[in-house]
C-alpha positions as CSV (number, residue, x, y, z in Angstrom):
1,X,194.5,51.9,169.1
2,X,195.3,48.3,170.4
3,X,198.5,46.7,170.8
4,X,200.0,45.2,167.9
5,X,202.1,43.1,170.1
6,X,201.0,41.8,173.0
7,X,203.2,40.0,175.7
8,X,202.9,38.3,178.8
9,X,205.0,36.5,181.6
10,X,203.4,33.6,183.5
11,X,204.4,30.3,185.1
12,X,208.7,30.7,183.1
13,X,206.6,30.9,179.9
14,X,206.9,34.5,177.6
15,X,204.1,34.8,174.9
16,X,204.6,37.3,172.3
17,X,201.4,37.7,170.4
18,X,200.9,39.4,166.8
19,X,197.6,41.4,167.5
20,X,196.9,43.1,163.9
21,X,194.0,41.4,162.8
22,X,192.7,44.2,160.9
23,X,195.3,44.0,159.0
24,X,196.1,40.2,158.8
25,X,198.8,40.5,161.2
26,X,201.1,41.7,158.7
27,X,203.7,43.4,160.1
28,X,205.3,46.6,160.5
29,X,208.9,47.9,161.6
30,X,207.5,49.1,164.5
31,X,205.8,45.5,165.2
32,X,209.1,43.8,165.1
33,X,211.3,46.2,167.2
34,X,208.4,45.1,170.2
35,X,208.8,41.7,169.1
36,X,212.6,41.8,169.2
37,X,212.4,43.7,172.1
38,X,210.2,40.9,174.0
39,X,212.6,38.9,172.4
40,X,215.6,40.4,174.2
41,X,213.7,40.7,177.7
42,X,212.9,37.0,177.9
43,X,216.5,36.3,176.9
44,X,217.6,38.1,179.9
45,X,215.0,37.2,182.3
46,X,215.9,34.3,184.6
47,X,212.9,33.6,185.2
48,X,211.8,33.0,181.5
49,X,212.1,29.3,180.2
50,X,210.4,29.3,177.7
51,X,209.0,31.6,174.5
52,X,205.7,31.4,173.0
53,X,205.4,33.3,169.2
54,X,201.7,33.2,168.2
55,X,199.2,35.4,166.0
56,X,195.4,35.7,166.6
57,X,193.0,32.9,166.0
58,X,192.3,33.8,162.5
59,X,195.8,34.3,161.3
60,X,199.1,33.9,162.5
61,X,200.8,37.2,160.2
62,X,199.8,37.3,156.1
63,X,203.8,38.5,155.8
64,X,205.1,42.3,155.5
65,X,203.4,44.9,155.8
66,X,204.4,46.3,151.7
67,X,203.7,49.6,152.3
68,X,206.1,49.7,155.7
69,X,208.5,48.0,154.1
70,X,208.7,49.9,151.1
71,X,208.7,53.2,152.7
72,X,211.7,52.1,155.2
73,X,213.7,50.2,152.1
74,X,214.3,53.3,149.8
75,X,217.7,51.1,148.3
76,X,220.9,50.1,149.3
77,X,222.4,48.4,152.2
78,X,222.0,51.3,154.5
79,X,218.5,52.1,153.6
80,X,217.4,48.1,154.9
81,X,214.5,48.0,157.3
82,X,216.8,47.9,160.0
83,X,213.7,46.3,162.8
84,X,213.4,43.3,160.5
85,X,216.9,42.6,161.1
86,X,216.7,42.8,164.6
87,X,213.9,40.6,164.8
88,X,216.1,38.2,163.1
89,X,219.3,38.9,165.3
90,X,216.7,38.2,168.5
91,X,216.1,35.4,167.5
92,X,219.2,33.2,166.1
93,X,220.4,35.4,170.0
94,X,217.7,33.7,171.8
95,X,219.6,30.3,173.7
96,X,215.4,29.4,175.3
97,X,213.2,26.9,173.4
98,X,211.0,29.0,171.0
99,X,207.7,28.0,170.2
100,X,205.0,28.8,167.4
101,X,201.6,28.3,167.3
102,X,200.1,28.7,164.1
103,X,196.6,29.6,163.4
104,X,195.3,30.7,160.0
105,X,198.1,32.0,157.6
106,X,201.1,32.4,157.7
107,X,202.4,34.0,154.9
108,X,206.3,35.0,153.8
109,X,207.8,35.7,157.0
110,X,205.3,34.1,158.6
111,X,206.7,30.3,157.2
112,X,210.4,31.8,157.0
113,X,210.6,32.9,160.8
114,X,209.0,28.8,162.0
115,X,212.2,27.0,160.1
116,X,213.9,29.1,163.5
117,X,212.0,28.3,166.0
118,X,212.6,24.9,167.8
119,X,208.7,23.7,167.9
120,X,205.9,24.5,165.7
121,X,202.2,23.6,166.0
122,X,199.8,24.4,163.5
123,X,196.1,24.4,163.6
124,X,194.0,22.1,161.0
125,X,193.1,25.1,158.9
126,X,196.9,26.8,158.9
127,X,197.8,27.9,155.5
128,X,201.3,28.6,154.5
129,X,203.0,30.5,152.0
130,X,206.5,31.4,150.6
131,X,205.4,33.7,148.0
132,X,208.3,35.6,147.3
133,X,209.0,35.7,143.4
134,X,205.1,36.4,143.1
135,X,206.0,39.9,143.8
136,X,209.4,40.1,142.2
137,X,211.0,39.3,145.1
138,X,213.5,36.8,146.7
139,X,213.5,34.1,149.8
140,X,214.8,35.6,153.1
141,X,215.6,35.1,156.6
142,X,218.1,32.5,155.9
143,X,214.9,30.5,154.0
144,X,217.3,29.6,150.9
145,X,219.5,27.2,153.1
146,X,217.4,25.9,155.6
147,X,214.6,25.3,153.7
148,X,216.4,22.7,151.1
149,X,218.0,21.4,154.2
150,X,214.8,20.5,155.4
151,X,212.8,20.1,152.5
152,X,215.0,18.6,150.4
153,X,216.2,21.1,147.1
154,X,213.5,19.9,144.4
155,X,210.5,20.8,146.9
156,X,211.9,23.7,148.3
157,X,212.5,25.0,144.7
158,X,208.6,23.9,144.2
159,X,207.5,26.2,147.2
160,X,209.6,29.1,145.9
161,X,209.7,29.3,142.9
162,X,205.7,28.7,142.2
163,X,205.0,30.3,145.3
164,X,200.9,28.5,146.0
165,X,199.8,28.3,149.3
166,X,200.1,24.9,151.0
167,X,198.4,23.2,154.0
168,X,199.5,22.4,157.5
169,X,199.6,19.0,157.2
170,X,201.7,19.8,154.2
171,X,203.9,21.0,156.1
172,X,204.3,18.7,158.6
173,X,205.2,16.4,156.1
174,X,208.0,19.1,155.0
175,X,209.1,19.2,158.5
176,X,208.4,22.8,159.3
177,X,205.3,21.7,161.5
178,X,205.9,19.2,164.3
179,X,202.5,18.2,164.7
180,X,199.1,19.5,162.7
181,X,196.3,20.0,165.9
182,X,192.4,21.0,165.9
183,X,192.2,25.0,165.8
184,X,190.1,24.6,169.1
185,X,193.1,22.7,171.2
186,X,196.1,24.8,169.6
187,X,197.1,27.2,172.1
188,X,196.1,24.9,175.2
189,X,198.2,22.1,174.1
190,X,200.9,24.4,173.3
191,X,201.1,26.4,176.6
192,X,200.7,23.0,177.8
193,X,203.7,21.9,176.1
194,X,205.9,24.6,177.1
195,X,204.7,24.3,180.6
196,X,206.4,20.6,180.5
197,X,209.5,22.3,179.1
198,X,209.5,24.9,182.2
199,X,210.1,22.1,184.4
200,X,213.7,20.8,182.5
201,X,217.0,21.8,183.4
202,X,217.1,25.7,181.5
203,X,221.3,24.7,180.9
204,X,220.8,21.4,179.1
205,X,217.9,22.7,177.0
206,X,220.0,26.0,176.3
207,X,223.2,23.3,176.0
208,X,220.7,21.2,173.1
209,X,219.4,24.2,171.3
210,X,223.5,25.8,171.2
211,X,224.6,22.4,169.8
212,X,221.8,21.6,167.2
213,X,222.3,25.1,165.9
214,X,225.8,25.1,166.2
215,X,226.7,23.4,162.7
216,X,224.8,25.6,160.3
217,X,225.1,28.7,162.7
218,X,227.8,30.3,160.3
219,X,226.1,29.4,157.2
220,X,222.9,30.7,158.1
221,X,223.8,34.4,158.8
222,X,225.9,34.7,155.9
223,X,222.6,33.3,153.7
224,X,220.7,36.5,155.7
225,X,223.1,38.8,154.6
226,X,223.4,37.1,150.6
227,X,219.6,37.3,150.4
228,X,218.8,40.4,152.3
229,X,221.3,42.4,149.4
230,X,219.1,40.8,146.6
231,X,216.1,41.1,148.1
232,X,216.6,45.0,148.2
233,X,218.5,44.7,144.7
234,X,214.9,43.3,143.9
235,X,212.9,45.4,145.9
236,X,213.8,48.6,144.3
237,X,213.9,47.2,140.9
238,X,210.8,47.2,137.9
239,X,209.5,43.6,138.6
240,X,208.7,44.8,142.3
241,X,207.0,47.9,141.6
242,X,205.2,45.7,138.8
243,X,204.1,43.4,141.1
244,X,203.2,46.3,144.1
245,X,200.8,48.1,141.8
246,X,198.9,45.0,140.7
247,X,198.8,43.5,144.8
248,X,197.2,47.2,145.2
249,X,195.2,47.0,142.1
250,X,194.5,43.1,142.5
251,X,194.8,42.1,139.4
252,X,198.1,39.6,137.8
253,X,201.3,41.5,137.1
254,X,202.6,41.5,134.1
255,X,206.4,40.6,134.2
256,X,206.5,39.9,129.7
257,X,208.4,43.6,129.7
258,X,212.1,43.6,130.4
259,X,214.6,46.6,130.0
């Protein structure tokens, strides 16, 4: 069986590369402890400058994978996915520049997880997604603050709460994409990009990330731990296992019966 994840060292930049595509890059528990692992190790390593987050040409990650999650969220606090929240600790940890490039979709985690990386670059034919309350569910990874932050609290509630795909220049408008490239020059100009960043003082850009992420530090890991106790709430109640059987069955659920 391939590697799911997939990193590599070269030149002060560390890539960490979703390699499911199979399975639409949606991702496991066992995906994110590698990719909070990789996390952690470029962290560490001196020599590391930089971090590259990318998927595979036809799709950056299409979200969870629902069948993981489910089986490792059987209810309550200490049943969470407890990977998932490392990958997130890893990454509000990580003091280097963290890029994404963005090919295909990204779906549910795969939007949530760009609002914390520091530079994003999506491909023409990205497609995003923040369809949480589709299947019963809630925003996560901090999502609820920093998207209204960024999005302003009208469009963010648009994005949520109807939960339709949007495009990458769509979300460059938003703010979540710094700049919407051809699919064929993504990963070249990005590599190029964080080979210009290699070559800047490591304690002034680990200086500018600590202070732009300073202010709304606090805020943001209390809105992980708010959403991450509805979302299992939610996870384990009717309107979830509603809207699981008809994502199996592919068909609409059918939320018109309430307890």
């Amino acid at each position: 069986m391939a590697e799911e994840i997939l990193t590599h060292e070269a030149n002060g930049i560390f890539t960490i590369q979703m390699n499911r595509p199979e399975k639409k890059n949606a991702i496991t528990q066992r995906m994110y402890a590698k990719m909070a692992e990789g996390l952690r190790t470029a962290g560490k390593d001196a020599a590391v400058r930089v971090v590259v987050l990318r998927g595979t040409p036809d799709g950056f990650t299409s979200g969870n994978d629902i069948n993981d999650f489910k089986a490792h969220s059987a209810g309550g606090t200490d049943d969470r996915p407890m990977a998932t929240f490392q990958f997130f600790e890893s990454i509000l940890e990580l003091h280097k520049p963290l890029i994404a490039a963005v090919q295909g979709h990204a779906i549910g985690i795969g939007t949530t997880m760009l609002l914390h990386c520091d530079l994003v670059y999506a491909g023409q034919n990205a497609t995003f997604g923040l369809p949480f309350v589709n299947l019963g569910l809630c925003p996560e990874f901090g999502s609820s603050l920093l998207l209204p932050r960024l999005a302003g609290q009208q469009r963010a509630a648009e994005l949520f709460m109807l939960g339709e795909p949007f495009t990458a220049d769509q979300a460059c408008s938003i703010g979540i994409v710094n700049q919407v490239l051809p699919d064929t020059d993504l990963v070249e100009t990005v590599m190029a990009i964080a080979g210009r960043l290699t070559r800047k003082s490591p304690a002034a850009l680990s200086a500018t990330k600590k202070l732009i992420k300073a202010h709304t530090n606090k805020a943001v890991r209390n809105a992980i731990e708010s959403e991450s106790k509805t979302f299992l709430d939610l996870m384990t109640g009717p309107e979830a296992a509603e809207a699981f059987a008809a994502f199996a069955k592919k068909r609409e659920p059918d939320f018109s019966k309430r307890d």
